[in-house]
N, C-alpha and C positions, 0 to 999 in steps of 0.2 A: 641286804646290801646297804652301804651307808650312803647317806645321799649326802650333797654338798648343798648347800641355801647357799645362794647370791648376796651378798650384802644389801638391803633395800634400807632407805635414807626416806624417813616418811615425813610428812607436814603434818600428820595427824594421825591417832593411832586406829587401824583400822576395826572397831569395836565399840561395842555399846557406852555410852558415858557410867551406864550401871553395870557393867561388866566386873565382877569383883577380883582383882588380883590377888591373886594363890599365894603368893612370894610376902612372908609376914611383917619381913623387916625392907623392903623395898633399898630405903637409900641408907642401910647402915647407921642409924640415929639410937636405934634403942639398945643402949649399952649398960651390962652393969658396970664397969668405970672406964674410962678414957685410960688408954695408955700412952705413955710417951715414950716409948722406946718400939722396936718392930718385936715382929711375931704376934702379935697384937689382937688376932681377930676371935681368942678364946673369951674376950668379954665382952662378945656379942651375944644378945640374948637367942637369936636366934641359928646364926652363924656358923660354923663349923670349919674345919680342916680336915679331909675324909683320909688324907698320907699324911705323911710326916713331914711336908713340905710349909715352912715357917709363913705361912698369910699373916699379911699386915692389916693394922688396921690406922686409919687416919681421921684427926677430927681439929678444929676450932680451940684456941685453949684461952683459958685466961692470960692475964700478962706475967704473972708468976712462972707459972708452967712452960707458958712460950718460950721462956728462957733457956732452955734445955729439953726439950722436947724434941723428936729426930721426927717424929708423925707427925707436922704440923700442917694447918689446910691456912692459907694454901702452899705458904713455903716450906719443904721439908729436904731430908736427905736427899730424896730422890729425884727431884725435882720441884717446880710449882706447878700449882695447878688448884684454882677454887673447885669446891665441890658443885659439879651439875646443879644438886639440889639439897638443902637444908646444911650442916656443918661438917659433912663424915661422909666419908667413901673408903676403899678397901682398895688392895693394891697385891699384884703378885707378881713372882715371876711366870711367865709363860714359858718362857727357854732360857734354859742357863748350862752350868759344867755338865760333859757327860749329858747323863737321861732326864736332869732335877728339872722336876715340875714344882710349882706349886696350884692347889686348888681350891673352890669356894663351895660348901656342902649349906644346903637348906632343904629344912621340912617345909611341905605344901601345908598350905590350911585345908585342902582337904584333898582326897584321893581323885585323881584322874578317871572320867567316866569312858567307857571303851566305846570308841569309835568317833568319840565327839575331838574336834580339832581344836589344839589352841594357839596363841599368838605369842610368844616370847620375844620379848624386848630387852636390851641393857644398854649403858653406856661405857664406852673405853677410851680411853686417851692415853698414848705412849709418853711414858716419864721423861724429863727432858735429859735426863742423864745414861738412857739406854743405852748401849754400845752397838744395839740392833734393833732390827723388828721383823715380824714374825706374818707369813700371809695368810694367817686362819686361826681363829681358836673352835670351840665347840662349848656343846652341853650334851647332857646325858641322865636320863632318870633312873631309879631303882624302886625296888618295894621298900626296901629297909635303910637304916641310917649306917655307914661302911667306916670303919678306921681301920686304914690298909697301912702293916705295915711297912712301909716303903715310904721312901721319896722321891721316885723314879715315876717316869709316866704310867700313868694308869690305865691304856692303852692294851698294854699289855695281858691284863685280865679277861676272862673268857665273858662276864656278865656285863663289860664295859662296851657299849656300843654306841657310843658319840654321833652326834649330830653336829657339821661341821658349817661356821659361819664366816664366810670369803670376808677378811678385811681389807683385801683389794691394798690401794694406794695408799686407804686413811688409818694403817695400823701404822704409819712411819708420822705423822703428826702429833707433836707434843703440843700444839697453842689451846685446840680443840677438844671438844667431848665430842665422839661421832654414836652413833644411833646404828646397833644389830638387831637385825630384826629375824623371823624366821616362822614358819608353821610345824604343829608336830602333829602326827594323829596317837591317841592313846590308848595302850592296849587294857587299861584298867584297873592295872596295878601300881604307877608310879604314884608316891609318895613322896620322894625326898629329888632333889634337883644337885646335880655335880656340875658346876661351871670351870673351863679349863682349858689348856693346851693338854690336846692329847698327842696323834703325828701329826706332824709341820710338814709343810710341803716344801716350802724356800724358807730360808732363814737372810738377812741380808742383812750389810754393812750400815750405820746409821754414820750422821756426819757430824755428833756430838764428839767436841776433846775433852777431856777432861782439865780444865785449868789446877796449876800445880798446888798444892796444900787443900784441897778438895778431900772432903769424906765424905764417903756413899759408899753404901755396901753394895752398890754395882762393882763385878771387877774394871777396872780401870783397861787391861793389857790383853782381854781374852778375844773383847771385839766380840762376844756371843750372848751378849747378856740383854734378854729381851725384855723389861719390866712396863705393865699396865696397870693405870688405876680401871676402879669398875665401879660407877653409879647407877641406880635408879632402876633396879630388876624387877622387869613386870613378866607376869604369866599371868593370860586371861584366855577366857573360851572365845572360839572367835566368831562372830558372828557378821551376817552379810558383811560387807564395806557399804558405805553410803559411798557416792559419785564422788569423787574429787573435784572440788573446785579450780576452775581457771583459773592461772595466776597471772599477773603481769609479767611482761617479759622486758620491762624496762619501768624507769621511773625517769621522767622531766623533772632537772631540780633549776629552775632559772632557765641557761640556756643551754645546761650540762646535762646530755644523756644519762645516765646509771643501767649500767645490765650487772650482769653475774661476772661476767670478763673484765668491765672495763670498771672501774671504782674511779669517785669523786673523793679528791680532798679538799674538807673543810676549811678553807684558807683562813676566814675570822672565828677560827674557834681556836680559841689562846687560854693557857693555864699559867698561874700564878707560879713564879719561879722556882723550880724541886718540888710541886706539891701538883694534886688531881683540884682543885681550887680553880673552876673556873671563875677567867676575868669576864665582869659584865658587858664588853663588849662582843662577847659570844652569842650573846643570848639572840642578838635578829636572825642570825644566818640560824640558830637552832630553832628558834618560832617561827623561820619559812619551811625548813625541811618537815617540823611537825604538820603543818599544816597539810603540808603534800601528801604525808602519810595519813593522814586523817582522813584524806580524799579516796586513798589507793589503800581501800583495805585490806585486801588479797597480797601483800605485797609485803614480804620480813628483810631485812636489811643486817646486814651484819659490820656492828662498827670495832675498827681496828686502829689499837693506840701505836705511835712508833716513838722513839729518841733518835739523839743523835749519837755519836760512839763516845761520851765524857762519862767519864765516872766505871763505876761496876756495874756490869752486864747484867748479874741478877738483880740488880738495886731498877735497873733500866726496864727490863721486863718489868717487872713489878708495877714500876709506873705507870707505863706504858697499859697496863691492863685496866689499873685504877683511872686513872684516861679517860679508857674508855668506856669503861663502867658509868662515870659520871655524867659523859653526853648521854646512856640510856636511862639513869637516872634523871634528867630532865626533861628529856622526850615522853618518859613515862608518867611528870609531872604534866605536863600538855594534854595528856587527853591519850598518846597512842598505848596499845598494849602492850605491854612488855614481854608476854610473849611471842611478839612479831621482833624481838631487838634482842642479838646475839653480840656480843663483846670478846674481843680477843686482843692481847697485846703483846709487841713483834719484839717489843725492845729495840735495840738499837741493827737486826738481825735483816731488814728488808730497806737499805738508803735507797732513795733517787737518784742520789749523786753522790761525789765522793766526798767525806766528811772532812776536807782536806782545808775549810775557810770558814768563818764564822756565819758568813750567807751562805751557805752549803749545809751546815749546821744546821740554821735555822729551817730551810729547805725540809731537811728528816724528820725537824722534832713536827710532827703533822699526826692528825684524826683523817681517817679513811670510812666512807662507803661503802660497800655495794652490795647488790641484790643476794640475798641468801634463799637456800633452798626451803 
């Protein structure tokens, strides 16, 4: 019977530091060439396509190449989006016309021992140009390495028996990279790992439009087209969990609370005009908040860039990301770790008020707080 795993959102992963992951090419890095155009994921060393379903692959380019390149990290057809981790991550459809899947095939570094359990991790982020999203993909092992031919879900076949991962709320979030986690027990045999939308359970409307003279091989008119990038795929054996540490459930910045719900903005943290260039009069309110954190080590914070509505909307995200990149690049020059400081940016997508006066303006263009999980 197929089981369904809960989506679990972890602080730490639950496993040995010397736990060695299975999964050889983890974040898509080890390529024999970069491609610039899709269907892309044939020059991965490790990587596969198991149907005939076109996997992408995306990376980092020179300034040459950026010029024409449709895979680019972080701005590309399909959306933006930095990679999780190192320059490259990989991208499919989960749902699209009719049955078309597309999916991600890798050999283990070694075979599955029978009985011993392990721990499967990935990351995923919905493109920002999806017309939908999707409430679950899955994985699925084999002995052997499969090229099915079809393009149609894989679902369908007798020796396909998917393990299915709830992405709940955060498969509809394009700012974000969210964290699947799941256990599998091994009958012994598995070898090679198939990551994928196999059957969906809901499919649902996303509130992306498409602005006019837009290219992206998302369809524009079908309103069905559900595309995910995917970073950072661990398989490890899993062994006990140590205790979870207590977290803070609040941070005192001055006289300003911070939880999870309620975010602070950094009213003196100012950027050089059109540019992530912070002005030095940033720098106190950022060497108080470091200090706070230095205090509160248990405690990850997730800072969020915004604009206001002038200019192009992808020019604005972008900023907005770079933003806020830069406050954690100086937090992480203070001493805190970087990986307690997550960065995301809204664009001009989340105002206060209405962008309707030049002080209203100014109002949106703001750096944001609050407590992360």
């Amino acid at each position: 019977m197929r089981a369904i795993l809960s989506i679990i959102i972890l602080l730490f992963v639950f496993c040995s530091p010397s736990a060695q992951n299975l999964i050889p090419d983890s974040s898509f890095e080890f390529n024999k060439a970069i491609p610039t155009d899709f269907s892309g994921i044939g020059n991965s060393t490790s990587w596969t396509r198991p149907g005939m379903g076109t996997t992408d692959l995306f990376s980092v380019y020179d300034r040459k190449k950026k010029k024409y390149s449709m895979v680019g990290v972080p701005g590309n057809a399909m959306g933006f989006q930095f990679a999780h981790s190192g320059i490259a991550y990989a991208g499919f459809f989960l749902f699209s016309h009719d049955q078309y899947r597309e999916y991600l095939q890798t050999p283990l570094v070694q075979t599955l021992e029978k009985g011993k359990t392990y721990f499967i991790s990935m990351y995923v982020s919905l493109a920002n140009h999806s017309q939908a999203y999707i409430d679950r993909m899955g994985f699925t092992f084999l002995p052997n390495e499969k090229h099915y031919a079809t393009a149609d879900v894989l679902d369908e076949l007798d020796e396909i028996a998917p393990v299915y991962l709830d992405l709940q709320k955060l498969g509809s979030d394009t700012a974000k990279w969210h964290q699947l986690t799941g256990k599998y027990k091994a009958k012994g045999t598995e070898k090679f790992l198939i990551i994928g939308s196999f059957q969906v359970g809901k499919i649902k409307r996303g509130k992306f439009v498409f602005p006019k003279n837009m290219k992206s091989p998302i369809n524009r008119n079908s309103h069905r087209d559900a595309y995910y990038y995917i970073d950072d795929v661990s398989l490890v054996e899993w062994i006990n969990p140590p205790q979870e540490p207590v977290k803070d459930t609040a941070l005192q910045l001055g006289k300003d609370t911070v939880t999870a719900e309620k975010p602070k903005t950094l009213k003196n943290v100012q950027f050089k005009t059109g540019s992530s260039v912070l002005e030095k009069s940033s720098f106190a309110e950022l060497d108080e908040l470091a200090v706070v954190l230095l205090k509160s080590e248990l405690t990850n914070i997730e800072i969020s860039g915004h604009t206001d509505n002038s200019g192009d909307p992808a020019a604005n995200l972008k900023l907005s990301a770079d933003r806020a990149r830069e406050v954690a690049k100086y937090l992480a020059k203070k001493g805190v770790n970087k990986k307690r400081l997550s960065c995301v940016g809204y664009g001009d997508t989340r105002p206060l008020v209405d962008n309707d006066t030049e002080e209203n303006k100014a109002i949106n263009r703001r750096v944001e707080i609050v407590l992360a999980e």
